[in-house]
C-alpha positions in Angstrom: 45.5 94.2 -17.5 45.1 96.1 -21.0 42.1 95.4 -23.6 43.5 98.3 -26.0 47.3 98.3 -27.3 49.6 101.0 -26.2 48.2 104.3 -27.8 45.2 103.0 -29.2 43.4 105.9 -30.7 39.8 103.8 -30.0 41.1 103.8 -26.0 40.6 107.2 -26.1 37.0 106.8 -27.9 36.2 104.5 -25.1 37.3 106.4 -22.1 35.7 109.8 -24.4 32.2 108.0 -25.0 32.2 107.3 -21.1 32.4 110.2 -20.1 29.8 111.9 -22.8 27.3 109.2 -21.8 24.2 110.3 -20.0 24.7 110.5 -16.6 22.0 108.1 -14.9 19.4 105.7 -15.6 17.9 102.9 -13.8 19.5 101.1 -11.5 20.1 96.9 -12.3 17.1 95.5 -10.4 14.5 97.7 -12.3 15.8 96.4 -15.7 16.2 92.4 -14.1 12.6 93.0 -13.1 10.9 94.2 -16.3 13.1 92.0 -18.6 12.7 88.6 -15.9 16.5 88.3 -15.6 16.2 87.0 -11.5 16.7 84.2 -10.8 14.6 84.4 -8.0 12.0 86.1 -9.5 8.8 87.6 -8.1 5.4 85.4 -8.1 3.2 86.7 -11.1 -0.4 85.2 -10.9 -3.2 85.5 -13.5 -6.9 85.3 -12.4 -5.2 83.9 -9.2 -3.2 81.0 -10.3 0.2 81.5 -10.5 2.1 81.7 -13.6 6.0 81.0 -13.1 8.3 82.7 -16.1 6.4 85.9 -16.7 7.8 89.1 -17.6 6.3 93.2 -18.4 8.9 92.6 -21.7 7.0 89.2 -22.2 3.8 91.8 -23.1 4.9 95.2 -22.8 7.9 94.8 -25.1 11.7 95.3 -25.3 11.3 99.3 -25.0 7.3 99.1 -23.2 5.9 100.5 -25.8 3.1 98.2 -25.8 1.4 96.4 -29.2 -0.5 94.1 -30.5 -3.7 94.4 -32.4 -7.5 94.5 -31.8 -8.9 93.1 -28.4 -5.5 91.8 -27.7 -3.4 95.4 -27.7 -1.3 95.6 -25.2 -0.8 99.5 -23.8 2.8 101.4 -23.3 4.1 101.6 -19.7 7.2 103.7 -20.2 7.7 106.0 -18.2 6.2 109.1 -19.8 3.3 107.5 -20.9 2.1 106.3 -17.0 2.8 109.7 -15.8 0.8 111.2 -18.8 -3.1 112.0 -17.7 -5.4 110.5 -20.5 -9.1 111.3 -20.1 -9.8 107.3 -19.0 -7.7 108.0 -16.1 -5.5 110.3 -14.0 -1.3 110.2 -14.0 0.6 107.3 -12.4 2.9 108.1 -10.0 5.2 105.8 -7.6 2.4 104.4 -5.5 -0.3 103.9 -7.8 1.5 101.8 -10.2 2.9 99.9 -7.2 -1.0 99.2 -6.8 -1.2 98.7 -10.7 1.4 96.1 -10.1 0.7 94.1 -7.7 -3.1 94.9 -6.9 -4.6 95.3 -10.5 -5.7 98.8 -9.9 -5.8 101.4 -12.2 -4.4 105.0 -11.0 -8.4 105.9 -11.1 -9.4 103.1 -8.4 -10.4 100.7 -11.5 -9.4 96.7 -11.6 -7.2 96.3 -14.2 -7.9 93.3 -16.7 -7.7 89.8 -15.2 -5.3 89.2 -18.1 -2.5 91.2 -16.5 -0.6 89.3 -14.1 -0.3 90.3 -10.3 3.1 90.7 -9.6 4.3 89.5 -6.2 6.8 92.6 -5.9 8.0 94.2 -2.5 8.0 98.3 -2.0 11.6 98.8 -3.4 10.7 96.4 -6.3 8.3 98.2 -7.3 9.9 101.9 -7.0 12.9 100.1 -9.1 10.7 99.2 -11.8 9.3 102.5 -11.6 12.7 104.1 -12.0 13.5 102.2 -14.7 10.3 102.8 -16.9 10.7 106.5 -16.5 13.8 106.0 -18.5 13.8 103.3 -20.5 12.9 105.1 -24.3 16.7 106.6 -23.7 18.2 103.1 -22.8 16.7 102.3 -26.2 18.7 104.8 -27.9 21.8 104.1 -26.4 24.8 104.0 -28.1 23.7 105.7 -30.9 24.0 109.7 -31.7 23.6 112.1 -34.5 26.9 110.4 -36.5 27.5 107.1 -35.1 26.5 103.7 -33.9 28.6 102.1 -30.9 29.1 98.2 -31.0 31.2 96.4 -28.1 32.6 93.3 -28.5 32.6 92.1 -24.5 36.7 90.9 -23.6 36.8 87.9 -21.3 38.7 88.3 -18.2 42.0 86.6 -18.8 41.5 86.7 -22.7 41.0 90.2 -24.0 43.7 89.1 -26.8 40.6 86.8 -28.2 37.7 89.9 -28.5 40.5 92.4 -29.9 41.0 90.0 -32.8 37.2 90.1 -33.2 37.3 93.2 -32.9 39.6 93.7 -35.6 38.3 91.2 -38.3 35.2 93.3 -37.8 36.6 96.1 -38.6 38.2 94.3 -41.8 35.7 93.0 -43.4 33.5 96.1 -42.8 35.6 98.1 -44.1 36.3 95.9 -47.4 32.0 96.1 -47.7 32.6 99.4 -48.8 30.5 100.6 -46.4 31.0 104.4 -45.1 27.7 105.8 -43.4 24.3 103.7 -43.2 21.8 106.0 -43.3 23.9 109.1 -42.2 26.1 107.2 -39.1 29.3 105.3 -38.9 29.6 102.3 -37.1 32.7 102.1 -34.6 33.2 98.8 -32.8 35.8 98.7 -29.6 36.4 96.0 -26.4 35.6 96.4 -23.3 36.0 94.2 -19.8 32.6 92.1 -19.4 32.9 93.5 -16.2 32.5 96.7 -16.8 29.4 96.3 -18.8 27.6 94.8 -16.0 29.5 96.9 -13.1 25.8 98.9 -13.0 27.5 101.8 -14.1 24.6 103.3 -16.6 26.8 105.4 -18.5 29.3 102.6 -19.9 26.7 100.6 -21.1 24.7 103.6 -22.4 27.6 104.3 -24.6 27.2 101.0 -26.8 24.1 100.1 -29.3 24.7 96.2 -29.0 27.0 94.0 -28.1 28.6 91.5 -30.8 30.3 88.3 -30.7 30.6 87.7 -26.8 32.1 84.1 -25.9 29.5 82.2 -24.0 30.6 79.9 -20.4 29.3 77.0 -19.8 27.4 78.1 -16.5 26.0 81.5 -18.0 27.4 83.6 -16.1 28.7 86.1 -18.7 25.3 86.0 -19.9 24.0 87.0 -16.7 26.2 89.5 -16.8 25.6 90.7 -19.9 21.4 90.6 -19.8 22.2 92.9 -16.5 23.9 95.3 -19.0 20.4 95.8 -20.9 21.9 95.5 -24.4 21.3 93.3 -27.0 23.1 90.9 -28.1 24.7 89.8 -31.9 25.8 86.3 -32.6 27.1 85.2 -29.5 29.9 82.3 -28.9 30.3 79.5 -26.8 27.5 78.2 -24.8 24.0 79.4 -25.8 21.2 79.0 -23.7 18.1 76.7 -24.6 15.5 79.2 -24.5 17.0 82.4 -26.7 15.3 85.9 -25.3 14.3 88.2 -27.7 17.6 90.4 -26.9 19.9 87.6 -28.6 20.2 87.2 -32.0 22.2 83.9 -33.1 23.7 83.3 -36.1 23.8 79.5 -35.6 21.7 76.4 -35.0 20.9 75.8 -31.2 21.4 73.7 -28.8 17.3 72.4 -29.0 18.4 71.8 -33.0 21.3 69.7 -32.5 19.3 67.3 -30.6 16.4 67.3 -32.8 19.0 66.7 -35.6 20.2 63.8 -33.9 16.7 62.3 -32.7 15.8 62.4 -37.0 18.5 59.7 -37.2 16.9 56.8 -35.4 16.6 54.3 -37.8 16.3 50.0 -36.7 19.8 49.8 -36.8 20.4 53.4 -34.9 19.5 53.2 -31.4 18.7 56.9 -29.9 19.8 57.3 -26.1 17.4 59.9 -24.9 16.8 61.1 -20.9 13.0 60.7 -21.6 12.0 63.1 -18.0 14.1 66.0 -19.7 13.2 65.2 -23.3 9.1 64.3 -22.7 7.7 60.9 -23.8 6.5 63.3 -27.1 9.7 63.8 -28.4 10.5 59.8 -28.2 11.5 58.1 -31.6 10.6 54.8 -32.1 13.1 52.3 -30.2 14.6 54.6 -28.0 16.2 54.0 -24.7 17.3 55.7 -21.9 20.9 55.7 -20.3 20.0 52.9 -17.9 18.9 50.5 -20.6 21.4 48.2 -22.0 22.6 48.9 -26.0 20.3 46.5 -28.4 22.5 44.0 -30.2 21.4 44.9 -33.9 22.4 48.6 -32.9 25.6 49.6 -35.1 25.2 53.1 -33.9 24.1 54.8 -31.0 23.3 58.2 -30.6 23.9 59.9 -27.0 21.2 62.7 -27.2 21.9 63.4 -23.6 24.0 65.5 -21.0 27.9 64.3 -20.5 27.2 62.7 -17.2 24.0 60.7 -18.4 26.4 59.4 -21.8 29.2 58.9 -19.2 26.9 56.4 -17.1 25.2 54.4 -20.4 29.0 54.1 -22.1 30.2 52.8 -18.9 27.9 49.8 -18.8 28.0 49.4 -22.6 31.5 49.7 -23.0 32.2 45.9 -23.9 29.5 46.3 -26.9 30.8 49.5 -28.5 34.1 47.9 -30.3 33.4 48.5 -33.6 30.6 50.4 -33.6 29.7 54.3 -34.1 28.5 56.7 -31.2 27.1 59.9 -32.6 26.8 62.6 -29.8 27.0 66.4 -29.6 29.9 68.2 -29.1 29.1 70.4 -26.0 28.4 66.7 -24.5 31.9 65.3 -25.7 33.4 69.3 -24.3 32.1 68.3 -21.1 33.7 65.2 -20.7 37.0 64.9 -23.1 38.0 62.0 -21.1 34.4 60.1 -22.5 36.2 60.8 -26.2 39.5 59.5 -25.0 37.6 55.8 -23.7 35.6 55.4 -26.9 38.8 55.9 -29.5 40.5 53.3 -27.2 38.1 50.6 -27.6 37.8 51.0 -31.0 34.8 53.0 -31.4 33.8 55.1 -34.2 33.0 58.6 -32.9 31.2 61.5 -34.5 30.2 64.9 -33.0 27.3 66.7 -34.0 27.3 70.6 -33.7 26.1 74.1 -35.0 27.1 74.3 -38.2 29.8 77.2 -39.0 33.2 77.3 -36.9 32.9 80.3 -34.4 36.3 79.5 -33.2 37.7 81.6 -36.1 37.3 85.3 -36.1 37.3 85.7 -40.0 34.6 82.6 -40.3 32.6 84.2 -37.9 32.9 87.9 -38.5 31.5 86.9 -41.7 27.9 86.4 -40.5 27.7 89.5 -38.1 28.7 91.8 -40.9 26.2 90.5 -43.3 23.5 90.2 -40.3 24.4 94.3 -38.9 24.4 95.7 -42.3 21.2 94.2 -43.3 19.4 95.1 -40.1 20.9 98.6 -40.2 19.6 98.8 -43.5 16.0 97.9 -42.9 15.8 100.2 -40.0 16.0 103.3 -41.5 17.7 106.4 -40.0 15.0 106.5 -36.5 17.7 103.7 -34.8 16.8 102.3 -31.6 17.5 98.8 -29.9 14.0 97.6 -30.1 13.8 98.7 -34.3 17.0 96.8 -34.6 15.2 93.8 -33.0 12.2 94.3 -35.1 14.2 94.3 -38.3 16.2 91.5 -37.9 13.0 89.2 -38.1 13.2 90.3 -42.0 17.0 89.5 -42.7 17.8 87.1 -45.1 21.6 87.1 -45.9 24.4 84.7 -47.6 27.8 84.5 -46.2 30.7 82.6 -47.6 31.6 79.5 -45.8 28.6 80.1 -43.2 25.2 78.8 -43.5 22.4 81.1 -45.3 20.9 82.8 -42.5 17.0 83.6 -43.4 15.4 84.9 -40.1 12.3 85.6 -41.4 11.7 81.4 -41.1 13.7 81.4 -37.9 13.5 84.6 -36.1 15.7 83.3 -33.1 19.2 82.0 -35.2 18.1 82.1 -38.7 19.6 78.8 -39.5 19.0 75.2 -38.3 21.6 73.3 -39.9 24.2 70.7 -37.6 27.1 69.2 -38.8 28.9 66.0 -37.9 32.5 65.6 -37.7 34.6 62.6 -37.3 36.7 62.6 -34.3 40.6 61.0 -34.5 42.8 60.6 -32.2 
């Protein structure tokens, strides 16, 4: 299988930056570890009680270079800085920051703050982690070199036709910004196989900056793979998770927003179908139900803020009081279930789909977006270019794309938009 046409000059930049890459860096579990990408992830307790979902990124940051302010600074762990003597304390080495880890002891014998979590992490855990802080700062420069900045746009297996023509528009509408050099480099993008990325091979992914424009399945697996990778990630397609971590930047409303979107609509004659367990009683609009209730006769549209099989399970015991009337629901629900679409236009119903507005289906709507966003981060970094700067900058992006929703960032650092759209759906 081929992700670069016959005698594709950037084939041979590919296979060229793979081989000029640095030769070794951590190892997979190191990075899963300090960024909390298991999914059996070790026990972190604070002061004792246990404290499910923490992370070293969580405090230490994308790169561990620590931060904060005041009593609440948090210190560097990279590599070079544990192994550093300061006069508070002697050099870290493998088996004192296993202690540091897991025990809350300083290198010097001292107990660590009660705010840092215990990690529950076993001997080869630990040296992992260890491995991977002593090189981390390069990780955070990878992809990028004296002259150039190295974007991938990840190919699905058994559709690299789809990230080529990414690839491709990219290149277009880059090119037609008039932009050259920002700040002394040139920006290349290229495909390559998802696999590849996360085959643990350090020196393909330490060829590439960021990844852009990766399409999303449903059960996350490409973003597993792609978290494993280490790099961030631009505007991603498809299927984005609920929580976004820091290392995604979305150029569209998520899936949290949709729902909220459709909860605002709950009105006495709009009845809002909501799984209350998943959704908390908090979030509950006045005259809600749940999928086992039966629809309210003064209802002329219902709302399905809920998962395909619990809108599967309320339309089937409904379905004799939905002739005529309007069922608004999102459109990853309806994806899930086309045959749910396919009942509801037979009886007569009225069906609308809420989702993300912008259509990342098209490559030349949704180039748009990640042009604008990249430029304007580049920009604001300045020519010292790492992944975490990139991160940083992005928080201050406010850009407006034709035919795409303004994306202002500095309101809403994790997509920069929130609006949904609804769409009519015919037969």
């Amino acid at each position: 299988m081929r992700f670069f046409r016959p005698f594709d000059s950037r084939l041979a930049l590919a296979i060229v930056l793979s081989l000029c890459a640095p030769a070794t860096w951590a190892d997979d579990a190191g990075r899963a570890l300090y960024h909390g990408y298991l999914a059996d992830a070790p026990t972190a307790r604070i002061a004792g009680v246990e404290r499910p979902g923490l992370s070293c990124a969580g405090c230490h940051g994308y790169n561990a270079a620590g931060g904060g302010e005041g009593r609440s600074r948090v210190p560097p762990i990279d590599g070079a800085t544990l192994a550093s003597p300061t006069p508070g304390r002697p050099a870290y080495d493998a088996g004192t920051f296993r202690a540091a880890v897991s025990q809350g002891h300083a290198s010097d014998g001292r107990t660590l703050s009660l705010a840092m979590p215990r990690f529950d992490l076993s001997p080869s855990q630990s040296d992992s982690l260890w491995e991977y802080l002593a090189h981390i700062a390069e990780e955070d420069r990878g992809g990028v070199s004296a002259d150039q900045i190295r974007i991938v746009v990840p190919a699905m297996t058994g559709n690299p036709a789809d990230a080529a023509r990414l690839r491709d528009e990219l290149e277009r509408q880059w090119a037609a910004r008039g932009i050259s050099t920002i700040h002394g480099r040139r920006v290349l993008f290229t495909v390559a196989p998802v696999e590849s990325l996360a085959s643990g091979d350090p020196a393909r992914t330490a060829a590439f900056f960021l990844a852009i424009g990766p399409q999303l399945d449903d059960g996350g697996h490409v973003l597993d793979k792609l978290q494993r990778s280490g790099l961030p990630i631009l505007g991603p397609r498809g299927h984005l998770p609920i929580k976004l971590p820091r290392t995604i930047v979305s150029v569209r409303a998520s899936r949290d927003q949709v729902m909220d979107a459709l909860l605002r609509l709950a009105s006495p004659t709009t009845t809002v179908v909501i799984d209350a367990p998943s959704r908390g009683e908090s979030t509950r609009p006045p005259g809600a139900i749940t999928p086992q209730d039966a629809m309210p006769p003064h209802s002329k549209r219902i709302v399905l803020a809920v998962g395909a099989a619990q809108a599967r399970s309320f339309v089937r015991m409904n379905q004799q009081n939905l002739k005529g009337r309007t069922v608004i629901a999102p459109l990853d629900t309806m994806s899930e279930d086309p045959d749910l679409i396919e009942d509801l236009l037979r009886q007569g119903t009225d069906v609308i789909a809420a989702k993300p507005a912008g259509d990342w289906s098209d490559p030349v709507a949704y180039a748009s977006p990640l042009v604008a966003v990249l430029e304007a981060a580049l920009v604001t970094v300045g020519r010292p270019l790492t992944r975490t700067r990139f991160l940083d900058a992005v928080a201050s992006v406010h850009v407006q794309c034709a035919g795409w929703p303004d994306l202002d960032y500095r309101r809403l650092p994790k997509n920069g938009t929130e609006l949904v759209e609804f769409t009519r759906i015919t037969r």
